[in-house]
C-alpha positions in Angstrom: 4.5 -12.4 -7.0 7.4 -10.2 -6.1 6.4 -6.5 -3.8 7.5 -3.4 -5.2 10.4 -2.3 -2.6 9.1 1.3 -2.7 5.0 1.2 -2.0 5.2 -2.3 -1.4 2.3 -3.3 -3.7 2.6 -6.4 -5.6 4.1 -6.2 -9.4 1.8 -7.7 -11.8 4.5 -9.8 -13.4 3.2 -13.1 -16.1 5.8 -15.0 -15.2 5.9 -17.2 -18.6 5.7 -14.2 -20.3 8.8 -11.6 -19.5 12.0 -12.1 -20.9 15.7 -10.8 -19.8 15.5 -6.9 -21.0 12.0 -5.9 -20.3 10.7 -3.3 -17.9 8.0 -3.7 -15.7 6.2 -0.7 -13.7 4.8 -0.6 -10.5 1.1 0.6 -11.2 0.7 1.9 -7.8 4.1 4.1 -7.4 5.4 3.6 -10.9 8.7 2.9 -10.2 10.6 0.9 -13.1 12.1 -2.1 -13.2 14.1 -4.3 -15.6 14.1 -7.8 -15.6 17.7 -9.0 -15.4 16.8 -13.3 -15.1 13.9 -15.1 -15.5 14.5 -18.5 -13.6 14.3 -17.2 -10.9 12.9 -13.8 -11.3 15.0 -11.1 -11.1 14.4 -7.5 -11.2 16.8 -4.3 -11.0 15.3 -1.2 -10.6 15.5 1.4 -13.3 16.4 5.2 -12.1 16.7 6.6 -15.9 20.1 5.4 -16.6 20.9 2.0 -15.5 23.2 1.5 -12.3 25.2 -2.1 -13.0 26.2 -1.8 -9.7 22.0 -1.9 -8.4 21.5 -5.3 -6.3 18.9 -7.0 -8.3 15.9 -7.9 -6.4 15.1 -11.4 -6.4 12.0 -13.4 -5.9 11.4 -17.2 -4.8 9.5 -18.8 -7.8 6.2 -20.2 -6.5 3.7 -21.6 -7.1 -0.2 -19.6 -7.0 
């Protein structure tokens, strides 16, 4: 499960479930995020407008 970068709480992400395009929220901070790849996980985060030139955030696939 991938941290939030700003509160460092976990994202509750389904995995199987998110496709290229959605945003996901932090419920602790609520900072945005839009998934930019799936396999593996990729996340960029979303400041109102989006920022091509963000690093996405990535996260090792494993296994829970």
């Amino acid at each position: 499960m991938p941290n939030c970068p700003e509160c460092e709480n976990g994202l509750d992400i389904e995995l199987d479930e998110v496709e290229e395009g959605d945003v996901v929220a932090c419920d602790e901070c609520g900072t945005k995020y839009e998934v930019v790849g799936v396999e593996p996980l990729e996340l960029a985060r979303v400041d109102g407008d989006l920022d091509v030139d963000d690093e996405p955030l990535e996260e090792d696939e494993e296994d829970e």
